[in-house]
C-alpha positions in Angstrom: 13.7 -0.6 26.5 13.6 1.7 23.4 13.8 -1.1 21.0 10.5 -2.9 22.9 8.7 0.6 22.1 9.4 0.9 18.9 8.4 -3.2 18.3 5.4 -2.5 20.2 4.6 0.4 17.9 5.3 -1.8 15.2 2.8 -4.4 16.7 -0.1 -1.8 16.8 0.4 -0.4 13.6 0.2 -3.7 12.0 -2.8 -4.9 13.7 -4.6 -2.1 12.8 -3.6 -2.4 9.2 -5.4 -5.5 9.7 -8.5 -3.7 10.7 -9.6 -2.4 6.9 -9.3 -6.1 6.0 -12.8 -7.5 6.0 -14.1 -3.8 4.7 -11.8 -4.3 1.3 -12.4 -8.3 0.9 -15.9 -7.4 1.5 -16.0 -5.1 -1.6 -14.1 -7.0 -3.4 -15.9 -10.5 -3.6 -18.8 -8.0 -4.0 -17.5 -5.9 -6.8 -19.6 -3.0 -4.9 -19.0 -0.8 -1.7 -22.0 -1.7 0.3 -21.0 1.0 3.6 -21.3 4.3 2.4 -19.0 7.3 1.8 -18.2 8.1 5.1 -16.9 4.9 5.9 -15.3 4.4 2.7 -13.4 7.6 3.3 -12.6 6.2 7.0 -11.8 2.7 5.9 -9.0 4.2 2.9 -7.7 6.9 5.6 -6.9 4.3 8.3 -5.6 1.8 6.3 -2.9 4.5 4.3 -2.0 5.7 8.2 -1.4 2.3 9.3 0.6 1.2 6.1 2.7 4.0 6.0 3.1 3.9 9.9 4.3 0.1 9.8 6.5 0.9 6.7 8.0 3.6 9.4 8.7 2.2 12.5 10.2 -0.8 10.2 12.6 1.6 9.7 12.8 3.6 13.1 13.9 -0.2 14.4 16.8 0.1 11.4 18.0 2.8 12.9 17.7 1.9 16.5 20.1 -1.0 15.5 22.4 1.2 13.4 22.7 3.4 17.0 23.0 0.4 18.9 25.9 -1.1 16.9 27.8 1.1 15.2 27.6 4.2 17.7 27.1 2.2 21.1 28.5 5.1 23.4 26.0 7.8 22.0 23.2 5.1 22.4 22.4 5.6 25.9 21.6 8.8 24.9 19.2 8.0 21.7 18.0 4.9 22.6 15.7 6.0 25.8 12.0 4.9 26.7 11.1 8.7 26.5 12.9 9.5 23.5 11.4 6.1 21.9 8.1 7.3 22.6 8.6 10.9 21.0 10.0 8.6 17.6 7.0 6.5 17.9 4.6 10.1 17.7 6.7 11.5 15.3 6.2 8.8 13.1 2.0 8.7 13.4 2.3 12.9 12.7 4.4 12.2 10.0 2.1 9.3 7.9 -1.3 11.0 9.0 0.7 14.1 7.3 1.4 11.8 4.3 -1.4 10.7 3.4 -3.8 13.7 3.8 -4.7 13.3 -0.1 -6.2 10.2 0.6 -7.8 11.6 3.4 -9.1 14.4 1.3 -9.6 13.1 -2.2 -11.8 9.7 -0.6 -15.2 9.3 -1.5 -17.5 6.9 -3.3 -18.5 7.1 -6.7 -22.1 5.3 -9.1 -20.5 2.8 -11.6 -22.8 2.8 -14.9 -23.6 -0.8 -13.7 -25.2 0.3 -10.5 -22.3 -0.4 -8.4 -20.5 2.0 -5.8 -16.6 2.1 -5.8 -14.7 3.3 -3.2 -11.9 5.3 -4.4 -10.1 8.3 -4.7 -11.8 10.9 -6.7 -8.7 12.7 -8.2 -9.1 16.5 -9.1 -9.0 17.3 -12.9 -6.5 16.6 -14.7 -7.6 13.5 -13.6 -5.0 11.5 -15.2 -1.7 13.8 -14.2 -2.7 13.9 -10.4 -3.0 10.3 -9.9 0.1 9.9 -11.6 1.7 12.7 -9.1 0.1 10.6 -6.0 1.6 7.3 -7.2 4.7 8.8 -7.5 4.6 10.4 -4.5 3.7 7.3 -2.8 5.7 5.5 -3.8 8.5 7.5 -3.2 7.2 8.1 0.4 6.4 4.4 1.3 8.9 2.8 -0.7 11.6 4.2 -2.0 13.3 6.2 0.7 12.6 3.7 3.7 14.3 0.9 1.5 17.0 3.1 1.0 17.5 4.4 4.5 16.9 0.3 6.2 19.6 -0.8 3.5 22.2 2.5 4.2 21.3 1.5 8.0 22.3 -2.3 7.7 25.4 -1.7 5.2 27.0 0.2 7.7 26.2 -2.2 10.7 27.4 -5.0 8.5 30.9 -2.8 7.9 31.0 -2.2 11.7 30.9 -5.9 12.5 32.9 -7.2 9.9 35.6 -4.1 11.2 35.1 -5.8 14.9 35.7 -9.3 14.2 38.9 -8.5 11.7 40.3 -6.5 14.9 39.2 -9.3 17.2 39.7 -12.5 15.5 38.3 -14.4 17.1 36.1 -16.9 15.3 33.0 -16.3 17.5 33.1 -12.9 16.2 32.5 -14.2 13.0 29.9 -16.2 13.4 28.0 -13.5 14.9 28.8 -11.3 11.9 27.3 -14.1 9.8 24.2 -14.6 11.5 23.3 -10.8 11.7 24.3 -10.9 7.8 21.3 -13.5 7.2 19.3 -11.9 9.4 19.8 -8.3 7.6 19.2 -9.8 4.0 16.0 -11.6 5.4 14.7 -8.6 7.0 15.5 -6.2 3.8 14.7 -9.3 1.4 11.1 -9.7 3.0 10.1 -5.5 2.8 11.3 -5.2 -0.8 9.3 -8.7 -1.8 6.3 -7.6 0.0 5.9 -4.5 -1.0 7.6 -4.0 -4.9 5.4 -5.5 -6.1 2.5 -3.8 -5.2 4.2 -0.3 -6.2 5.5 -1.6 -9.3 1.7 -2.6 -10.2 0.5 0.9 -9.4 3.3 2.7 -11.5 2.7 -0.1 -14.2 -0.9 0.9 -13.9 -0.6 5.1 -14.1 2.2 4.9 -16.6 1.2 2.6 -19.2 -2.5 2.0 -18.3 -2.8 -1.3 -18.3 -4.8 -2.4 -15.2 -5.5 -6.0 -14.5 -7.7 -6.6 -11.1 -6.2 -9.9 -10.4 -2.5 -8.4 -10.2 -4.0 -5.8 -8.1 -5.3 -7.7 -5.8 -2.4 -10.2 -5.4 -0.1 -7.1 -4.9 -2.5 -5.3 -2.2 -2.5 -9.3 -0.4 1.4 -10.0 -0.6 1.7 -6.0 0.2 -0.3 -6.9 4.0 1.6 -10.0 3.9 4.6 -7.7 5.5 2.8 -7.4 8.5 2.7 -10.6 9.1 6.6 -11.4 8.0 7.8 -8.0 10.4 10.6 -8.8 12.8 
């Protein structure tokens, strides 16, 4: 079915996530970037695809169940295998579009210690475009999918409570209830997951105020998602 493709897509995207794992502990307990530019440029690239990808197809599967619920006669026509896989495309085009600063702007860079970081190497003004990227991030890979998986659920929510107020019947409300809970865990576990690593990196640009610790807890809670997807 459509909705197996796009939780398989789901599946893939947050497995690979996992693959830039042992590169950024790595650096991390290391304080260095022992594996070169290239891979340093690979390592940021794939992970940003595979981030924004999962963030993505989290909500493609909102609004597979918005169809599905709310507009069940059009559905047949939306919610195909083929049409599931051309959503499931469009969504890899669409982060690997994204994220082409990071693609472009990765590189290593000498710390005056002797140590290599892996980052991105903004273009001068230094300080006004990574303000522009974090925005734009976070606009991108927050923002608007939290909006559009909320809008999505509100209006399935509306639709079932509509149902079982016409129905009345008491199994009708039950069911409303449990896809209630299930919609505020789902929406409850993205925004928990992942505010707080964008509210870190605005924190960061805006007043510059870094601290490494809250970084890192951010960038782990951030993965965490993957783990905690439906």
């Amino acid at each position: 079915t459509a909705t197996n493709i796009y939780i398989l897509n789901l599946a893939i995207a947050d497995e690979l996530l996992m693959l830039s794992v042992p590169f950024l502990v790595t650096s991390t307990l290391l304080h260095h970037w022992p594996f070169g530019s290239l891979l340093c440029r690979l390592v940021l690239s794939v992970d940003a695809i595979n981030m924004f990808t999962s963030i993505y197809c989290l909500t493609v599967l909102s609004v597979d169940r918005y169809i599905a619920v709310v507009h069940p006669i059009k559905a047949a026509r939306y919610r195909r295998p083929t049409v599931a896989k051309m959503v499931n495309l469009g969504v890899w085009i669409l982060s690997i579009l994204i994220i082409l600063p990071i693609i472009i702007f990765s590189n290593t860079a000498a710390n005056s210690d002797g140590t290599v970081a892996c980052n991105m190497l903004m273009p001068e003004p230094t300080q006004r475009w990574l303000v522009v990227f974090v925005v734009y991030t976070f606009l991108m890979g927050f923002l608007l999918p939290v909006v559009a998986i909320c809008l999505c659920y509100i209006l399935i929510i509306a639709k079932m409570r509509m149902v079982a107020l016409k129905a009345g019947w008491q199994q009708r409300k039950r069911s409303e209830r449990k896809i209630t809970l299930m919609v505020m865990m789902v929406v409850m576990v993205f925004v928990i997951c992942w505010m707080p690593f964008y509210i870190v990196q605005l924190v960061n640009v805006f007043v510059e105020q870094d601290d490494a610790t809250i970084s890192q807890l951010s960038v782990i809670l951030g993965y965490a998602n993957s783990c905690a997807n439906p």
